[in-house]
C-alpha positions as CSV (number, residue, x, y, z in Angstrom):
1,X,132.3,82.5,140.1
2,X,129.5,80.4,142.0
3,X,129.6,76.9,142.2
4,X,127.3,75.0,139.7
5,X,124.2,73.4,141.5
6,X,125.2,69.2,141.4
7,X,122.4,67.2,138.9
8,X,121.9,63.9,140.3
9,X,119.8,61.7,138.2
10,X,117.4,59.5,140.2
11,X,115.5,56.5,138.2
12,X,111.6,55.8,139.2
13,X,110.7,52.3,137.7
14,X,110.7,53.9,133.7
15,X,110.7,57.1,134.7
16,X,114.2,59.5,135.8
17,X,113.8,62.7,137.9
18,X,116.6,64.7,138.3
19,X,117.5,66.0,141.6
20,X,119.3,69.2,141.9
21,X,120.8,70.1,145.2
22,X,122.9,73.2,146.1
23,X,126.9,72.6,145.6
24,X,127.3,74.2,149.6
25,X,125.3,70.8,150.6
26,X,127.0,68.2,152.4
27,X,125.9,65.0,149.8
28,X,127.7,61.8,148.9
29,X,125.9,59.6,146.5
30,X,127.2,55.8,146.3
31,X,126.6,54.1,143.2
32,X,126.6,50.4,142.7
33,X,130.2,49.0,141.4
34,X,130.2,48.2,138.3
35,X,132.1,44.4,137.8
36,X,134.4,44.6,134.9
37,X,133.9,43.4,131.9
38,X,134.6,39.3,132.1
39,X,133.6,36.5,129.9
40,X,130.8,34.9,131.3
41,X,131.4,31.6,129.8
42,X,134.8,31.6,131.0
43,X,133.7,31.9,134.8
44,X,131.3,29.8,134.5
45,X,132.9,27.3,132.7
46,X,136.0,27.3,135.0
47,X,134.1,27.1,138.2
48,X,132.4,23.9,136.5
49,X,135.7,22.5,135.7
50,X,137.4,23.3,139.2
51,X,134.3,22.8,141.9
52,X,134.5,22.7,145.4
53,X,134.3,19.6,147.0
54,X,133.4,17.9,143.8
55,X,135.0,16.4,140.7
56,X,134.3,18.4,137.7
57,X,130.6,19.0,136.6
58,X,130.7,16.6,133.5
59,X,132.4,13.8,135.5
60,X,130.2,14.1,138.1
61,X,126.9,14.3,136.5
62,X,127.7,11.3,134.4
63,X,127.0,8.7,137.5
64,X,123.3,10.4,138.1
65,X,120.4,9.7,136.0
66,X,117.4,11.5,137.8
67,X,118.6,15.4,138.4
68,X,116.5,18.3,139.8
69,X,117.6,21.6,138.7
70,X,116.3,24.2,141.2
71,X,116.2,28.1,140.1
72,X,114.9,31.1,141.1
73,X,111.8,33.1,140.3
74,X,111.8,35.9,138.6
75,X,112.4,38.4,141.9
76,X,116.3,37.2,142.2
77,X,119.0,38.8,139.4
78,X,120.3,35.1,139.3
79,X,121.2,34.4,135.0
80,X,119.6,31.1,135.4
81,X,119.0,31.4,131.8
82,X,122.8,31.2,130.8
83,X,123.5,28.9,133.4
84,X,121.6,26.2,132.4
85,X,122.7,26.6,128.5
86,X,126.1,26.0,130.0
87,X,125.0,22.8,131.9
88,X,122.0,21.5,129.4
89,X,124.3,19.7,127.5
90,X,124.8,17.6,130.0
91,X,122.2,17.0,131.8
92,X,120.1,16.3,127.9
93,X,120.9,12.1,128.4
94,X,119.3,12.6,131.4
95,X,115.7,12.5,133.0
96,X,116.3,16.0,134.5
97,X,113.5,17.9,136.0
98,X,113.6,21.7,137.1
99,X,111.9,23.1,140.3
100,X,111.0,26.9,140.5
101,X,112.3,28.2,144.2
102,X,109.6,30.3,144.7
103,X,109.7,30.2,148.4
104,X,106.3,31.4,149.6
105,X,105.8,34.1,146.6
106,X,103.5,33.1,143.7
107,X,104.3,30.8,140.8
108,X,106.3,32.4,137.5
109,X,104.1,33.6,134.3
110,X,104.7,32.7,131.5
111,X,106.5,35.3,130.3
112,X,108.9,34.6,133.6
113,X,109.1,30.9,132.9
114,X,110.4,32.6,129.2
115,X,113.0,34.7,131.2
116,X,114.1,32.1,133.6
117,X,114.7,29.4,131.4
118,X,115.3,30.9,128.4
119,X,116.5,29.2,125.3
120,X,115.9,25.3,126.4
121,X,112.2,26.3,127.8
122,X,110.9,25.2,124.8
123,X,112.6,21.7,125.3
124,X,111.9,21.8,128.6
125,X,108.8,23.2,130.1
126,X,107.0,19.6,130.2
127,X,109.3,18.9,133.1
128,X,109.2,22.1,134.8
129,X,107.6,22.3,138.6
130,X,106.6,25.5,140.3
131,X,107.0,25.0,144.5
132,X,103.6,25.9,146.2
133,X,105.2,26.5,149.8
134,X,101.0,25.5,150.6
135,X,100.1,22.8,148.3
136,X,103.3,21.2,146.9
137,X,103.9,17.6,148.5
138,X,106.3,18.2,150.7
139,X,108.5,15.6,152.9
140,X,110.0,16.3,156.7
141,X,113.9,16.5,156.4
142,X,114.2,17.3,160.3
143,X,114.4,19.4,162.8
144,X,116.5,22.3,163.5
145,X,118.1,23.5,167.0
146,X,115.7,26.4,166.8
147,X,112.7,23.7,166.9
148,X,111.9,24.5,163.3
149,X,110.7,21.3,161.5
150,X,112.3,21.3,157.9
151,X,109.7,20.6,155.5
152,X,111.2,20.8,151.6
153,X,109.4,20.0,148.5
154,X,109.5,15.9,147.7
155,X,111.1,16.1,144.3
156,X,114.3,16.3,145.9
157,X,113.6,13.1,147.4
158,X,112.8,11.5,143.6
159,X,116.2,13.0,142.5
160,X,119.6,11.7,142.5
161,X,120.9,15.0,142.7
162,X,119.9,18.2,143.0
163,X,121.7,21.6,141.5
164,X,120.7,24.9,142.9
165,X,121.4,27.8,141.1
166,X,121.3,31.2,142.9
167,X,123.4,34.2,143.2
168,X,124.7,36.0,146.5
169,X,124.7,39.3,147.5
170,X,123.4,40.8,150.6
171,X,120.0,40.4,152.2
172,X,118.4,42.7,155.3
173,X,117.7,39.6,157.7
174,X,119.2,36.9,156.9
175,X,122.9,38.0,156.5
176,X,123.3,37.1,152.6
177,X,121.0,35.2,150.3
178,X,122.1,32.4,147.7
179,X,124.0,29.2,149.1
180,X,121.4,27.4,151.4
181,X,118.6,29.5,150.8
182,X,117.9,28.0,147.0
183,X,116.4,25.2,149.2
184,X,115.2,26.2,152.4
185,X,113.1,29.1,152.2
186,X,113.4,28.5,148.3
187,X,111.5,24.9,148.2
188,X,110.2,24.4,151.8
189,X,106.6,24.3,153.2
190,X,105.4,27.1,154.1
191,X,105.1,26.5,158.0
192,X,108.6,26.1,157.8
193,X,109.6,29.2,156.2
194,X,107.2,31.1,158.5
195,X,109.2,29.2,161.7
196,X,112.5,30.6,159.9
197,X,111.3,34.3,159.4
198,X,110.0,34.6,162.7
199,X,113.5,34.6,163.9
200,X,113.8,37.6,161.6
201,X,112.0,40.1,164.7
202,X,115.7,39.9,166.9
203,X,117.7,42.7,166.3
204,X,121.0,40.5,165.1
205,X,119.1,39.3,162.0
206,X,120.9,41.8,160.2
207,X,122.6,42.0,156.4
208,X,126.3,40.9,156.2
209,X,125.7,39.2,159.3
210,X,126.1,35.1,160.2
211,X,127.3,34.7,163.0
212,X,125.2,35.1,165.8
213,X,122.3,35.9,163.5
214,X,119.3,33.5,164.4
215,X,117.7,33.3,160.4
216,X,121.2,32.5,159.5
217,X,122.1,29.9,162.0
218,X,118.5,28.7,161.5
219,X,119.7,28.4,157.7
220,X,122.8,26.8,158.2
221,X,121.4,24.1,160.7
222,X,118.7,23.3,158.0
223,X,121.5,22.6,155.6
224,X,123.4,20.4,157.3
225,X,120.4,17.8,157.6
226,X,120.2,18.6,153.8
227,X,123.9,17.6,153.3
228,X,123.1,14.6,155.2
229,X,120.4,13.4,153.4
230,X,120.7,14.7,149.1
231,X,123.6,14.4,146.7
232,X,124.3,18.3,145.9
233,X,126.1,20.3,143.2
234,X,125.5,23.8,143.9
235,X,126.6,26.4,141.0
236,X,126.3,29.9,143.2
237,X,127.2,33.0,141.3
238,X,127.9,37.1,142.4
239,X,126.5,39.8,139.9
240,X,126.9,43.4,140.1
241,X,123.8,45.8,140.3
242,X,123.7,45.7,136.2
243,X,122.9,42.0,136.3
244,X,127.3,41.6,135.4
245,X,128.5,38.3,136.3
246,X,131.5,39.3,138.5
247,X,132.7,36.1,140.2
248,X,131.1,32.2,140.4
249,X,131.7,29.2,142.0
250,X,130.4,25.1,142.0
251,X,130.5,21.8,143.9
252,X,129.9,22.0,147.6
253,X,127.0,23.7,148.9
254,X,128.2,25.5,151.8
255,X,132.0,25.8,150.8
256,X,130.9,27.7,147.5
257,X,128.8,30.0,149.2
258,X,131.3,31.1,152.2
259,X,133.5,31.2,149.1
260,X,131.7,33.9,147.3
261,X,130.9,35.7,150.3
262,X,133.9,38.5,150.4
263,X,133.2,38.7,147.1
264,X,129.5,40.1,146.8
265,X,131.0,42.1,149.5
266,X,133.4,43.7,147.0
267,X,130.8,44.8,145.4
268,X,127.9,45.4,147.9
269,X,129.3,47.1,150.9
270,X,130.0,50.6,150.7
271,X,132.3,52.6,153.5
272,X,131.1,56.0,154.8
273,X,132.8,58.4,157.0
274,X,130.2,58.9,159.4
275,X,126.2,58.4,159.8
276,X,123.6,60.6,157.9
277,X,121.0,62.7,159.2
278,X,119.1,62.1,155.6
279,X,118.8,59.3,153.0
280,X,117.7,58.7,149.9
281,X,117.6,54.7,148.7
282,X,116.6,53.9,145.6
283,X,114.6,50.9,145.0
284,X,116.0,49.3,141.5
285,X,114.2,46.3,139.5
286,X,113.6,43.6,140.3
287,X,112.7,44.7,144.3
288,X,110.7,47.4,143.1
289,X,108.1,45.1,142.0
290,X,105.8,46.0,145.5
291,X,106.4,47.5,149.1
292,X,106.9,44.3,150.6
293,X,110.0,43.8,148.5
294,X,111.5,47.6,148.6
295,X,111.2,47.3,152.2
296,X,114.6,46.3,151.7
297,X,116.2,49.0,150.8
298,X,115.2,50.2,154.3
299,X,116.5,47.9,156.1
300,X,120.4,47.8,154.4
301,X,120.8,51.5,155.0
302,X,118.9,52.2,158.4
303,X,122.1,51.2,160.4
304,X,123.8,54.3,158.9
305,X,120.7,56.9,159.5
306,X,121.5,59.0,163.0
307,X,118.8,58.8,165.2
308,X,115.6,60.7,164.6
309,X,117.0,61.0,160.9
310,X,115.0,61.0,158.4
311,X,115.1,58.6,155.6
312,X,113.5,58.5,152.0
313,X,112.3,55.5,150.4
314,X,112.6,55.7,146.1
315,X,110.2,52.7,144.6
316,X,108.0,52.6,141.4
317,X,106.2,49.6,143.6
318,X,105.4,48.8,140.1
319,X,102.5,46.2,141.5
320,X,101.6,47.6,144.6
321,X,102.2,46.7,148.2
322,X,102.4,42.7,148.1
323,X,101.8,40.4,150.4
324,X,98.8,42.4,152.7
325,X,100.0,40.8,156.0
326,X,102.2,43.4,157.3
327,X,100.2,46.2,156.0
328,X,97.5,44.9,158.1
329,X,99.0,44.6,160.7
330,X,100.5,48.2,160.7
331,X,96.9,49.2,160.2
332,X,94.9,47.5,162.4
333,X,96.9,47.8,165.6
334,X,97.4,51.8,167.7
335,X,100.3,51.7,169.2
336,X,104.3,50.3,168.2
337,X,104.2,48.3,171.2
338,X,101.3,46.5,170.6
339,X,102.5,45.9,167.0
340,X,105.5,44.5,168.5
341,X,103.7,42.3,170.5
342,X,101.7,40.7,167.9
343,X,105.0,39.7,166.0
344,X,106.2,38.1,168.2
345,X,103.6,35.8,170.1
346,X,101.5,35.8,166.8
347,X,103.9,35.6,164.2
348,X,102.9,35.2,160.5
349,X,104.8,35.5,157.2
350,X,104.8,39.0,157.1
351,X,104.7,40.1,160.2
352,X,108.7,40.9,160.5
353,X,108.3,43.3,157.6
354,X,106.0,44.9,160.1
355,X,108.1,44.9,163.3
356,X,111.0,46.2,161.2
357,X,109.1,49.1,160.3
358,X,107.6,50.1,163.5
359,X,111.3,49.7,164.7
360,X,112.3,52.6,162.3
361,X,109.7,54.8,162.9
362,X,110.6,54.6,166.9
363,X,113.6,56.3,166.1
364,X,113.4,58.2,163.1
365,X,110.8,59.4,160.3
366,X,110.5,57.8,156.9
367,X,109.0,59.0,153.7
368,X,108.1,57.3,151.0
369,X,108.1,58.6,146.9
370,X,106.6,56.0,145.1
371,X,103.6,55.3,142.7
372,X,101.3,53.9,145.4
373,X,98.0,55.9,146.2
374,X,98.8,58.0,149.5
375,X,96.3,56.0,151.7
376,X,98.8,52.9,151.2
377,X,101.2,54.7,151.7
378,X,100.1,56.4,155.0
379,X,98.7,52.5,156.1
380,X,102.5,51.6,156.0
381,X,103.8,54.3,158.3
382,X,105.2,56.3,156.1
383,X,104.5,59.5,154.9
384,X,103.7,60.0,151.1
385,X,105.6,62.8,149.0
386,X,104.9,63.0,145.3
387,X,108.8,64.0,144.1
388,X,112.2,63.1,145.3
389,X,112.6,66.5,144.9
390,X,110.5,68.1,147.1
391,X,111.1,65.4,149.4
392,X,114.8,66.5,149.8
393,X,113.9,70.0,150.1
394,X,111.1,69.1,153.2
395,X,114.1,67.0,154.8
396,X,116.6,69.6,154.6
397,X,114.1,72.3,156.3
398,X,114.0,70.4,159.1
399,X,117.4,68.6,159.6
400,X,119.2,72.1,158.5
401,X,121.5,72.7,155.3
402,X,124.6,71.3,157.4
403,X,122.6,67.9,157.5
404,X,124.8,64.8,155.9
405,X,122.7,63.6,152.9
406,X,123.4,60.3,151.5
407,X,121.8,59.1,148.4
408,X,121.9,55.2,148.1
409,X,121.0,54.4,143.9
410,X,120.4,50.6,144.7
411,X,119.4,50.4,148.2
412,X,117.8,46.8,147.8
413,X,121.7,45.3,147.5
414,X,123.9,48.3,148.8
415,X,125.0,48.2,152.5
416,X,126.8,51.4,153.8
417,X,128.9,50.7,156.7
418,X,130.3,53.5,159.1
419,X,134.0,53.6,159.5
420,X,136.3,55.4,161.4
421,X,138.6,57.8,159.9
C-alpha cells in the first residue's frame, strides 16, 4: 500500500489553501507552541503582587498622583485591554493619562483605540494621547554611546510615573522586542528612532541576539538614561502565537524583561536538525497587515536557509506594502551594491528593510505569495507566484525532490535555530 500524500493546511489572511506534498518528500513543518491553558488573572495578578524591584503594584501606585500609561498600537499581540482592567482600579483616584507607542507608524482608528483599550475606553478616551514620532513635543533625555540623541515624547516628563505595557517575543534586528522598546522607539522622535534603526544594516542585529548587537546595545544604553531620569513600573508580558498569556512579570524595567526573556524563548525558538534548501514562512495577523511588516518573517528564518536556497514568503499584506521608503529604494537603484551604499551613508527609516533584502537576494532567491499586484511585488525583489502550491512545486523542480523543505506557520515570531545532532 502507498503512502498517503501529507495535507498541510496553510492560512492566507481569511483565506486557507491546502498544500499537498508527496509523503517521499523530506518536509518538517513547525507550528507555534501552544501555552497551556492558565488563568490570566492569576498571572497577572501575581506578577502585580510580587514585582521586581518594586513593592507591590497597589502599594506603590498609592504615593503617585500623575501616571502615564504607555501601550501599544494595534501591530503588537500585547492584551493591553485586560491589562489595564486589572490595573484601572487603581489608577481611577488618580489623574492618569495613557500614551499610544506608536513609534513612527500612524495613529490608532478608532476601532483600534476600541481594541486597545477596551472596556475603560469609554471612561477614558478624553485622556488618551497618540505619539507623532514628527509632531509630538518631545524633550532630549540624552545621548547614547552610539551618538544617538534620545528624544522621547514630553508627557513622560508631566508624569510621576510611567507604566509600559508590552509583551516580548522575538524581533529580526533588534534581538527581542518589549522591555525598553515600549519607550524608545515606542514614544521617541522620530530622528531618534531613525539614528537607532540605522544600526539595524550590521550583520549582528539579529533576533535572539543582545549581546554584541548594536540596536540592542543602542536600546539598552537609551534605557539607562531613562532609569535615571523617570519613576517606572513596567508590566511586560509573553503570549504564545494564539494571543495565550503564557508567562508575565512587573516592577523593574530591565530586570522584568531579562526575566521574561528564556521564556518567549520557550515558546519562540524552534530546533532543526540541519539547514533547508526551501522555506515556506507564513506571515500570521497582526504582521500581515503590509510588506514592510511581513518582512519579518524573512528575516527570523533566513539564518536557517542554505545558501542559494530558495525561500517563500506567505502574506495576505492585507493593506499593501507600507511604509514606500524601502520599496523605493529597491526600485530606484540597479545594482545590490549601490543599494547597500545608500543605506548606509544615506540612511532613512526604511532603508534597513531594504539592505536586508538585497542581502537575501545575494545569496539566495525569494518568492513571494501574497495578495499584492505582481509589479509590487517584482519592485521588492521578489518574484510573484499566485499559490503556495505551485510555488512549492516550482521550488522543488529546481532544488530536486531530496531538497529539505521547511514550512514555518508563524514566521513573524518563530526562530529556527540549527543544532547539531
Amino acid at each position: 500500500m502507498k503512502n498517503q500524500p501529507m495535507e498541510i493546511p496553510l492560512p492566507i489572511g481569511d483565506e486557507l489553501e491546502i498544500l499537498t506534498v508527496p509523503d517521499s518528500w523530506k518536509i518538517k513543518v513547525i507550528h507555534p507552541v501552544q501555552a497551556p491553558n492558565r488563568d490570566f488573572t492569576q498571572i497577572v495578578d501575581g506578577a502585580l503582587a510580587f514585582p521586581l524591584n518594586a513593592p507591590p503594584f497597589p502599594r506603590f501606585i498609592s504615593e503617585f498622583k500623575y501616571p502615564l500609561v504607555v501601550v501599544n498600537d494595534a501591530t503588537r499581540p500585547t492584551p493591553t485591554a485586560s491589562i489595564l482592567k486589572a490595573i484601572y482600579p487603581y489608577l481611577r483616584e488618580r489623574q492618569a493619562r495613557f500614551l499610544v507607542a506608536t513609534g513612527s507608524h500612524r495613529a490608532p482608528t478608532e476601532g483600534e483605540y476600541r481594541l486597545i483599550f477596551g472596556d475603560i475606553y469609554e471612561t477614558v478616551k478624553n485622556r488618551i494621547f497618540a505619539h507623532d514620532a514628527k509632531k509630538s513635543p518631545c524633550r532630549f533625555l540624552g545621548r547614547t554611546g552610539y551618538g544617538n540623541e534620545i528624544w522621547l515624547n514630553g508627557l513622560l516628563w508631566e508624569a510621576d510615573v510611567v507604566i509600559p505595557v508590552g509583551s516580548i517575543e522575538p524581533h529580526y534586528f533588534a534581538g527581542y522586542t518589549g522591555g525598553r522598546k515600549s519607550l524608545m522607539p515606542g514614544v521617541a522622535r522620530y530622528d531618534s528612532i531613525e539614528a537607532n534603526h540605522h544600526l539595524a544594516v550590521s550583520s549582528s542585529a539579529k533576533p535572539l541576539v543582545i549581546e554584541g548587537n548594536p540596536v540592542a546595545e543602542d536600546l539598552a544604553q537609551a534605557e539607562a538614561l531613562m532609569a535615571d531620569t523617570f519613576n517606572i513600573f513596567a508590566i511586560m508580558t509573553v503570549l504564545d502565537g494564539g494571543g495565550r498569556l503564557y508567562a508575565a512579570a512587573a516592577g523593574d524595567l530591565m530586570e522584568s524583561f531579562r526575566l521574561l526573556l528564556p521564556r518567549a524563548d520557550e515558546l519562540f525558538v524552534a530546533p532543526v536538525d540541519e539547514e533547508a534548501d526551501i522555506i515556506v514562512t507564513v506571515t500570521r495577523p497582526p504582521l500581515d497587515i503590509d510588506l514592510y511588516q511581513s518582512q519579518k518573517s524573512l528575516e527570523n528564518v533566513r539564518h536557517v536557509l542554505r545558501s542559494d536556497g530558495i525561500i517563500i514568503l506567505v502574506s495576505a499584506c492585507r493593506q499593501g506594502v507600507g511604509p514606500a521608503k524601502f520599496l523605493e529604494l529597491l526600485d530606484e537603484m540597479s545594482s545590490p551594491e549601490a543599494i547597500m551604499e545608500r543605506v548606509k551613508s544615506n540612511y532613512k527609516l526604511g532603508y534597513h528593510k531594504a539592505g536586508k533584502i538585497v542581502e537575501l537576494t545575494a545569496r539566495s532567491q525569494v518568492w513571494a505569495v501574497t495578495k499584492l499586484p505582481d509589479d509590487l511585488v517584482l519592485r521588492a525583489r521578489m518574484r510573484p507566484v499566485k499559490r503556495v502550491a505551485r510555488a512549492v512545486e516550482e521550488a522543488v523542480k529546481v532544488k530536486g525532490t531530496q531538497a529539505n523543505i521547511l514550512i514555518v506557520m508563524d514566521g513573524g515570531i518563530t526562530v529556527p535555530i540549527a543544532v547539531s545532532v
